[in-house]
NUVEX-79973 format. One line per field, with one value per residue (C-alpha): x, y, z. Coordinates in steps of 0.1 Angstrom, whole numbers, always signed. Example, Ala and Ser with C-alpha at 12.3 -4.5 7.8 and 13.67 -1.06 7.14 Angstrom:
2
x: (+123	+137)
y: (-45	-11)
z: (+78	+71)
//
This chain:
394
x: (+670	+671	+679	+708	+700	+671	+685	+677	+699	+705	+720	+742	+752	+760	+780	+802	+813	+827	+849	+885	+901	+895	+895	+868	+844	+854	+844	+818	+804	+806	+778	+754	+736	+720	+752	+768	+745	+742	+778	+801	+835	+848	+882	+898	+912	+941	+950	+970	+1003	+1020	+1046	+1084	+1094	+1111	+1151	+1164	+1155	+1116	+1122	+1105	+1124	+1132	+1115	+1084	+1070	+1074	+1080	+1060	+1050	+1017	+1009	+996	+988	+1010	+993	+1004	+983	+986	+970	+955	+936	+909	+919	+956	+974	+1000	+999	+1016	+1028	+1026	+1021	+996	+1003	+966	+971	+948	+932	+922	+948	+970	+1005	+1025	+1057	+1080	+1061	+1097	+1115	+1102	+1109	+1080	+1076	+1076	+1048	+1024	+1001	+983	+954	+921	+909	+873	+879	+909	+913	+930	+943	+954	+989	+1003	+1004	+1024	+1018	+1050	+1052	+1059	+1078	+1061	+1089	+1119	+1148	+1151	+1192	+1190	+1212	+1209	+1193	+1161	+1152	+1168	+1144	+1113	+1131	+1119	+1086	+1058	+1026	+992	+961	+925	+909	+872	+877	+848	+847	+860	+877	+879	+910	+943	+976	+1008	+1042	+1077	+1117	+1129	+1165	+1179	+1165	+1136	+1098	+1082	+1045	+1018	+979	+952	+938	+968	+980	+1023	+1048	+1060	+1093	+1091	+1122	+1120	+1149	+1175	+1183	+1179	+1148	+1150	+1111	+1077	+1042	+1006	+994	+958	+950	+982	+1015	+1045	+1081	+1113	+1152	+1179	+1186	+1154	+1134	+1097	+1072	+1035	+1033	+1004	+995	+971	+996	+1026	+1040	+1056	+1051	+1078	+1063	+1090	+1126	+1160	+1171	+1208	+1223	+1216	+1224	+1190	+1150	+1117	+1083	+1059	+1030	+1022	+986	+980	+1016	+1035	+1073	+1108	+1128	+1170	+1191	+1228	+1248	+1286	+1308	+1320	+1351	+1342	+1326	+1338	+1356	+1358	+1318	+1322	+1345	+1325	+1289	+1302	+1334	+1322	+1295	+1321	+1296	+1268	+1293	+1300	+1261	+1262	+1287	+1269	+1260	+1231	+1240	+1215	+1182	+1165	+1129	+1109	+1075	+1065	+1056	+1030	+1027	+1066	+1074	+1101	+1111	+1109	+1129	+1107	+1127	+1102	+1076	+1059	+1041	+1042	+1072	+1081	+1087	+1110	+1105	+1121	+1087	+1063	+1069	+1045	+1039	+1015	+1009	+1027	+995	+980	+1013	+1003	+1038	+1043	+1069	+1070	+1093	+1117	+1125	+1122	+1145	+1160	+1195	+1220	+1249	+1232	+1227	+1262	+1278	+1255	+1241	+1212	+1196	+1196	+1171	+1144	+1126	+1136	+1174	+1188	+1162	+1175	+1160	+1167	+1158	+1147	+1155	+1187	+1196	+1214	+1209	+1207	+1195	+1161	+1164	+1176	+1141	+1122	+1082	+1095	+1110	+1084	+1058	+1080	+1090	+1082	+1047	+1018	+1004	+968	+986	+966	+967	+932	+933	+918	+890	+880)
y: (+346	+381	+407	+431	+457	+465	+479	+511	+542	+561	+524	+518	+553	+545	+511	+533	+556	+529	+514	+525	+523	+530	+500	+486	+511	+503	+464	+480	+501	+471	+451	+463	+495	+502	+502	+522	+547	+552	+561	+586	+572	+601	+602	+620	+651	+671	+707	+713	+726	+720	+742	+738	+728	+756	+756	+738	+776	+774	+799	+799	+786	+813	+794	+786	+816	+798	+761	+735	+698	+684	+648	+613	+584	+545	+510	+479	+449	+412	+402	+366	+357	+328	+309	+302	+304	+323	+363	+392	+421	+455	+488	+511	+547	+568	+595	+634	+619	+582	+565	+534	+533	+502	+501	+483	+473	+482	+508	+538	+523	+527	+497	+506	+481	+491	+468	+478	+459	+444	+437	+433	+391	+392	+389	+423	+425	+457	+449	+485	+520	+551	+586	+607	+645	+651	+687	+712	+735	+724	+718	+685	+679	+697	+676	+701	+696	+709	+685	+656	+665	+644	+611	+606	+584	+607	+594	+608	+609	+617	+635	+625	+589	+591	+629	+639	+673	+665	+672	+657	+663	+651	+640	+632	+638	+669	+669	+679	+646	+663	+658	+679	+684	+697	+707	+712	+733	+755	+748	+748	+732	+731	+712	+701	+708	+676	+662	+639	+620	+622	+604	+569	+563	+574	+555	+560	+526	+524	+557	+577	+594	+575	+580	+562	+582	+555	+549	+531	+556	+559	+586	+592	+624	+648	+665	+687	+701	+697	+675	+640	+615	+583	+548	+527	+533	+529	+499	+498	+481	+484	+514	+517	+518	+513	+504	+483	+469	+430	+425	+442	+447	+473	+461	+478	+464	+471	+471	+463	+477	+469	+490	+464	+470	+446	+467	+476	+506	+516	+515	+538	+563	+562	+573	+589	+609	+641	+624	+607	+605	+589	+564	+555	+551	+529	+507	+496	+463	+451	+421	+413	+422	+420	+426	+436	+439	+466	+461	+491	+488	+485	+511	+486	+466	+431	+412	+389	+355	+341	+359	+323	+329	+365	+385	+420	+442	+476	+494	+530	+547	+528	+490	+471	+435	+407	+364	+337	+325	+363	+362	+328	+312	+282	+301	+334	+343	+364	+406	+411	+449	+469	+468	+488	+465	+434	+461	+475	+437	+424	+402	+387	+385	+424	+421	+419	+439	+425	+435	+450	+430	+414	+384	+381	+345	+348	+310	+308	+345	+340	+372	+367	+378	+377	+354	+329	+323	+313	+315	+351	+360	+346	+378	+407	+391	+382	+394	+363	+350	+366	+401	+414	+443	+457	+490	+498	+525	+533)
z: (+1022	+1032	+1004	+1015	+984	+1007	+1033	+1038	+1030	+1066	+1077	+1046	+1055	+1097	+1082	+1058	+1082	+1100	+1071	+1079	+1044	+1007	+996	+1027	+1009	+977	+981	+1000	+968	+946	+965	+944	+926	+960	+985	+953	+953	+986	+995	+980	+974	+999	+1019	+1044	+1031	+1049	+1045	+1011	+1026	+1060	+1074	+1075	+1113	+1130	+1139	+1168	+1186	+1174	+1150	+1118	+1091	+1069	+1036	+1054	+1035	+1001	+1007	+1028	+1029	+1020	+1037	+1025	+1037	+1026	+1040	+1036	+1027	+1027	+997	+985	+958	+970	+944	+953	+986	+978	+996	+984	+1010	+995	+1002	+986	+982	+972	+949	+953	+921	+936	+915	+934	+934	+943	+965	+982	+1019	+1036	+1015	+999	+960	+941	+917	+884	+866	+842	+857	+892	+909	+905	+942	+938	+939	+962	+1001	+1021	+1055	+1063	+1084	+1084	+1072	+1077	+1066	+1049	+1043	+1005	+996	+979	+960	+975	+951	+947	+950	+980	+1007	+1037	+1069	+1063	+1029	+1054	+1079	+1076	+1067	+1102	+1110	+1111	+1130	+1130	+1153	+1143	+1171	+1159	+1141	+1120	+1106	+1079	+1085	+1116	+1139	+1141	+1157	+1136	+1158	+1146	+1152	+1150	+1131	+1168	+1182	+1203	+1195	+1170	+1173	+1145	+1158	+1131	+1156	+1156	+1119	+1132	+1149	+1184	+1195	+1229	+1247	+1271	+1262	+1281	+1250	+1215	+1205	+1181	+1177	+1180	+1181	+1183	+1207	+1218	+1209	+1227	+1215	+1229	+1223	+1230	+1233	+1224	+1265	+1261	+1280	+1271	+1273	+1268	+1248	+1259	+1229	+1246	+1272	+1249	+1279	+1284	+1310	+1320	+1312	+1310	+1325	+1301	+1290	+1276	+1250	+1217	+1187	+1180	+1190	+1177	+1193	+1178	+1186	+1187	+1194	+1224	+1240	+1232	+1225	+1224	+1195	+1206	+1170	+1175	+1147	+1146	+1115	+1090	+1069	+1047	+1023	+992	+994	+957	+962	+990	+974	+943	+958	+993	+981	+999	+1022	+1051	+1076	+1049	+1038	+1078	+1080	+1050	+1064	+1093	+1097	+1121	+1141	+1173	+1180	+1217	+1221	+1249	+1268	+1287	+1317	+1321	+1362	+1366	+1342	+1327	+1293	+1298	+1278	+1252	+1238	+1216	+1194	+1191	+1154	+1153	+1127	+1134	+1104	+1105	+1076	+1063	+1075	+1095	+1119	+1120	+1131	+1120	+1124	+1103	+1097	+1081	+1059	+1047	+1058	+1085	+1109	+1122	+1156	+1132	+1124	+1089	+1084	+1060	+1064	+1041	+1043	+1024	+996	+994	+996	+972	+996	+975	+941	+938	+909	+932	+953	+991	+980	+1012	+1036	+1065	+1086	+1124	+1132	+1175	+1178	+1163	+1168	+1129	+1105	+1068	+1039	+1027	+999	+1024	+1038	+1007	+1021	+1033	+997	+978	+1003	+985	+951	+921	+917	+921	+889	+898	+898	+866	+842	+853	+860	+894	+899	+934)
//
């Protein structure tokens, strides 16, 4: 039998550099004495402070002098232990000092245990991740434009995959609906002014920027030229748009949202007194979903009536999409969302943590909550029996 602690050093080194998460090197380190030594439990490290985006206008923004963002990185795991079937879905937010912190796979709730993970005996898929600018001395009751700003996805790309301070360009929406693009090479913002429509969603898909407006209309972003190029014509419908990608197609996801005046009002008035326009937002009630394939030679959205065993998940930051059979669970061909209306109407148990999760069933085209899908409840909430109070040192 061949003995692995032998291999020698420059190799363990070529194998490292080709783990893509903490936690791969971490299970990686924890071979043995050898592969520990051999690697430094490194990770990629972005600059300490990212600019304010410019106004609609490109100019700066007149705090950009004193306040700024620094950026970190979410992913989201299915995890198993070998000894039981049952999987968990969380998402694991990595601290500047190493440390894990747990939260909600959908939301942006950080759950408040005392416990975190051992996962040197337990199985990982990585399913997700998304990366989220964090303020740096901005008062936090602020509820103006520019603290609203980045509640929009953010996506990154590394421009050398396997440095680490290598470059990377960042791309999200700007608060004006038009693309907002960040260059390490040029450490600020541009807003591109290519605009027919607002924009609804942006994603990084084999290695390219796309974006869709909420017409439908797609665009490869050209980060290098600051340009954008049609791939897929509009498709009307729906109130809102995401992509996602489901092995290797790249879908269009069309939310229809309908205002429901069902909804308590004494809530509303409570918590939305002087926010009108919030409390509207609140009250809107998703009730269809269409998905779609693009058809990359046609440059159009073809509409997609089965997922077969796949479930599509829109989250608060990231989408993401993975098997029934990677989530441990016998049917998949469903959208798992957040959706604020099952939180305001109390729509199930809201002691747990997939309170305000929706589940659109493709088959049956039915919505409801969460906690009427038991298999899908029991990914989110409560935590497994192996979850254990071993505190986890990368």
């Amino acid at each position: 039998m061949a003995d692995w602690s032998q291999l020698p050093k420059d190799l363990l080194g070529l194998i490292a550099k080709r783990l893509d998460t903490s936690f791969d090197l971490f299970r990686f380190r924890h071979v043995c004495s050898t592969w520990r030594s051999s690697v430094t439990p490194t990770r990629r490290r972005f600059p300490g402070r990212f600019p304010l985006l410019p106004n609609e206008n490109n100019s700066k923004n007149f705090f950009s002098s004193s306040f700024g963002f620094s950026l970190s990185k979410r992913t989201v795991f299915v995890i198993r232990s070998p000894h039981n079937a049952t999987s968990w879905l969380i998402k694991v937010k990595e601290d500047e000092s190493n440390r894990k912190h747990l939260l909600n796979p959908l939301k942006r709730h950080r759950f408040d245990f005392a416990k975190v993970l051992d996962i040197q005996n337990l199985s990982l898929l990585e399913i997700g991740h998304e990366y989220v600018l964090n303020y740096i001395n901005y008062p936090p009751n602020s509820l103006n434009d520019a603290c609203t700003l980045y509640m929009e996805k953010l996506i990154l790309m590394h421009l050398d995959q396997k440095s680490e301070l290598g470059g990377f360009v960042l791309l999200t929406i700007h608060v004006s609906g038009k693309l907002a693009i960040y260059t390490s090479e040029n450490k600020d913002w541009v807003i591109l002014e290519q605009m027919p429509s607002p924009y609804d969603d942006v994603i990084l898909f084999k290695g390219k920027f796309y974006a869709v407006d909420n017409t439908g209309r797609t665009v490869y972003v050209d980060h290098s030229c600051f340009d954008v190029n049609l791939v897929a014509n509009p498709v009307f419908g729906g109130d809102k748009k995401y992509l996602v990608q489901c092995k290797c197609d790249l879908l269009l996801v069309d939310m229809y949202l309908s205002i429901d005046a069902t909804v308590d009002s004494s809530f509303s008035n409570e918590y939305f007194e002087h926010e009108p326009q919030l409390a509207y937002c609140m009250s809107e009630r998703t009730v269809m979903f269409k998905v779609f394939r693009l058809d990359w030679k046609q440059k159009e959205w073809i509409e997609v009536k089965n997922l077969r065993d796949h479930v599509l998940f829109l989250g608060e930051d990231c989408v993401f999409s993975t098997s029934a059979d990677d989530l441990g669970v016998s049917k998949g061909n469903c959208i798992l969302f957040v959706d604020n209306l099952f939180y305001l109407s109390g729509e199930g148990d809201g002691s747990d943590c997939g309170h305000g999760v929706g589940v659109f069933d493709l088959e049956s085209g039915c919505i409801k909550p969460l906690e009427n899908y038991p298999e899908l409840s029991k990914l989110f909430w409560p935590p497994p029996a192996w979850f254990t109070p071993t505190v986890l040192e990368v």
